[in-house]
C-alpha positions, -999 to +999 in steps of 0.1 A: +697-256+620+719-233+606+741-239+574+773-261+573+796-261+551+809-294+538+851-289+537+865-296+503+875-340+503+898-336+473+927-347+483+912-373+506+892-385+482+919-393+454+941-407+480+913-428+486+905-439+453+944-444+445+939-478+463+906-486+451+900-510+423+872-507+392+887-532+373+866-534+338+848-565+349+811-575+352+795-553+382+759-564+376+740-566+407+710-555+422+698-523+438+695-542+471+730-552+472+746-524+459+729-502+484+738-524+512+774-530+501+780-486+490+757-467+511+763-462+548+742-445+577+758-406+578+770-409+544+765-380+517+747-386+487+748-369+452+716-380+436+718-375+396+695-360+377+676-327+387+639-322+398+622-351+387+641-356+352+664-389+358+658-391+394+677-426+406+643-432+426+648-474+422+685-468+445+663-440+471+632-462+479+661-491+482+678-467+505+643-464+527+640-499+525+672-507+541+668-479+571+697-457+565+697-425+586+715-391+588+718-387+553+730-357+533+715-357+498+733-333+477+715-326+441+713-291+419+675-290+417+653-316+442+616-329+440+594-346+466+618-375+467+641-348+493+610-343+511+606-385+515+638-389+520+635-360+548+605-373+564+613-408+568+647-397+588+665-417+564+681-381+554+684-354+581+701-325+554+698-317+516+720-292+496+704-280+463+696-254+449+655-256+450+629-282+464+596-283+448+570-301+436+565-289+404+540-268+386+506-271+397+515-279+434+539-254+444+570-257+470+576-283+493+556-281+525+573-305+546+610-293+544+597-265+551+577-278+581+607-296+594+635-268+588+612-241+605+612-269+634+650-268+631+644-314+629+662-310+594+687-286+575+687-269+540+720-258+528+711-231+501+735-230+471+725-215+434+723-244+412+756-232+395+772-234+427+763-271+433+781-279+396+813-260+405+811-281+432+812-314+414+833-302+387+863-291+413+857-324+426+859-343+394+889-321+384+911-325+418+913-291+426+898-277+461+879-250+446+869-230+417+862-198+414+829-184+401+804-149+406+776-168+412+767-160+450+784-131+455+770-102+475+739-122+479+724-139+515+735-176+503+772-163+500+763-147+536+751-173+554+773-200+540+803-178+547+818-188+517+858-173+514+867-146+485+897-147+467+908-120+441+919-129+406+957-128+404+952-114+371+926-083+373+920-080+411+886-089+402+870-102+437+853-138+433+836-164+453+863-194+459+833-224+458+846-254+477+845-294+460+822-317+469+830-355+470+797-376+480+804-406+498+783-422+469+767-408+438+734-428+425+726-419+393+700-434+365+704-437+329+692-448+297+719-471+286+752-489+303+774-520+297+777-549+322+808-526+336+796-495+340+804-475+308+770-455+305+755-435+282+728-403+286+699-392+264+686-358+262+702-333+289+731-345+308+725-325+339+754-324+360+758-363+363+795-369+347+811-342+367+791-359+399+802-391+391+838-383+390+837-364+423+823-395+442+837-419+460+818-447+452+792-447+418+761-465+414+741-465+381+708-478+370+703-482+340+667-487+314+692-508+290+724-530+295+738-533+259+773-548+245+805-526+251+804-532+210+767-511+208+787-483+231+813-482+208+793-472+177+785-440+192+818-432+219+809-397+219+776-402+239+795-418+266+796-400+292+800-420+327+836-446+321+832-474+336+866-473+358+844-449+383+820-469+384+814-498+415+779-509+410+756-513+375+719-522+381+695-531+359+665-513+365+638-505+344+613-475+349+643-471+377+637-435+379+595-440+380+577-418+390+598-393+380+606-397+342+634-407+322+638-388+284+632-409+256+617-437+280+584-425+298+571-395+313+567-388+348+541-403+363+517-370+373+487-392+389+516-401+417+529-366+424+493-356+429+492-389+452+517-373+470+507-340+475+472-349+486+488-374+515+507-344+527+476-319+525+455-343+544+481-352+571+509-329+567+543-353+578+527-384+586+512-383+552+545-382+536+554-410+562+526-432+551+534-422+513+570-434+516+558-462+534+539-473+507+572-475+484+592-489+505+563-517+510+570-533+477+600-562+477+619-545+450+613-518+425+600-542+392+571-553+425+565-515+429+562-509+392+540-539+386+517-526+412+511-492+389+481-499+362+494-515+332+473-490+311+490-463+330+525-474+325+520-472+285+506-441+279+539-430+298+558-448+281+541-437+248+545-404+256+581-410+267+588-423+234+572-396+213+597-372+225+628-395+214+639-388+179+643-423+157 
């Protein structure tokens, strides 16, 4: 397939939020309902996080559970949950920046299968590129403009438009918004209403956040409003985008969450061994497995208690007290 450009949603976007209430009320629920109330078959999603730091992966195996089809996953740097997501047909393109693994198993064999085949698409954009994208859409503005790209074969084949600085003539890459149809995103703490708070490196997740439509979080804590305020500078995600708070522990398992637990290694090694012994129908039968489980806390019980607290131990080691 070759590269599409998603058109900037700004203005569509606002105009649809204008009329769109997030009332500061309770918006507890579960992953199951939120995905079956906020994410649609077509729709695009910005998944938060970046590789497998954060990774929303509670709200992605609910999306697999559910059936959705012809998604677009949109996320700065992707793991192997693009390639599940890719495999499964739930998602049929991903924008990021990178899809791999991670170190000790190398780049992602099966979007690369499957784009070769033309059965899926990879819109190449450098990992700054993806966060002017969510910042112009957070801010309301079509477009920023940026040097990242330029002269290079991602500005070529995306055919992104120049524009030269009214200022200095300077010429500059004019990087379109993007407004997912839905952002999931996972973090350490939130109130019953969405106002969230994020440990460690933010990533990109406020800007995304703003730029979506419709928000939902997971969250390893759900503390008082009263605990948020005692810190107000760590929070980061306002609960008045928000539509849908989860409470989800491990929820970004097996990827890690900072200060939490590490990433699960044992299960990325899982993975890759399915897909070396049977290529796509081993990612097939991995994603199966996850989706197999009635809800997330089922799949997490299933891991090896043992297992589950060295992580965690580890997780917490890193977390200054």
């Amino acid at each position: 397939m070759s590269a599409r450009l998603i058109t900037p949603g700004t203005e569509a976007a606002r105009a649809e939020l204008s009329g769109h209430s997030r009332a500061a009320e309770d918006k507890r629920t579960t992953a199951a309902d939120a995905v079956r109330r906020l994410v649609t078959d077509g729709a695009v999603i910005g998944v938060g996080g970046t590789n497998h730091a954060r990774t929303p992966m509670a709200l992605l195996i609910e999306v697999l559970r559910q059936g959705r089809t012809g998604l677009t996953m949109t996320r700065p740097l992707s793991c192997f949950e693009a390639e599940v997501m890719l495999a499964t047909g739930a998602a049929d393109r991903v924008m990021t920046s990178w899809v791999g693994i991670g170190h000790g198993w190398g780049l992602a064999p099966v979007l690369r299968h499957l784009v070769e085949r033309g059965e899926a698409a990879f819109e190449e954009w450098s990992h700054l590129g993806i966060g002017l994208r969510y910042k112009a859409g957070a801010m309301g503005v079509p477009f920023l403009p940026t040097v990242s790209m330029l002269g290079s074969d991602i500005h070529r084949r995306l055919e992104l438009a120049t524009i030269a600085c009214p200022y200095t003539g300077q010429v500059l890459n004019a990087v379109p918004s993007l407004n997912p149809d839905v952002a999931l995103v996972h973090v350490q703490r939130a109130d019953a209403s969405g106002n969230a708070q994020i440990d460690g490196y933010q990533l990109m997740d406020a800007d995304l956040v703003l730029a979506s439509r419709r928000v939902i979080l997971t969250a390893e804590e759900i503390v008082p409003t009263d605990q948020l305020r005692l810190d107000p500078a760590r929070t980061l995600v306002p609960a008045f985008a928000v539509d849908a708070v989860v409470h989800q522990p491990m929820g970004a398992y097996p990827h890690e969450c900072y200060g939490h637990y590490e990433a699960d290694l044992d299960e990325f090694a899982a993975y890759m061994q399915a897909v070396r012994a049977d290529g796509l129908d081993g990612a097939r039968a991995y994603a199966a497995g996850l989706a197999s489980h009635a809800d997330h806390d089922a799949y997490i019980g299933s891991v090896d208690p043992g297992r589950r607290a060295a992580l965690r131990r580890t997780g917490e080691e890193l977390m200054p007290r």
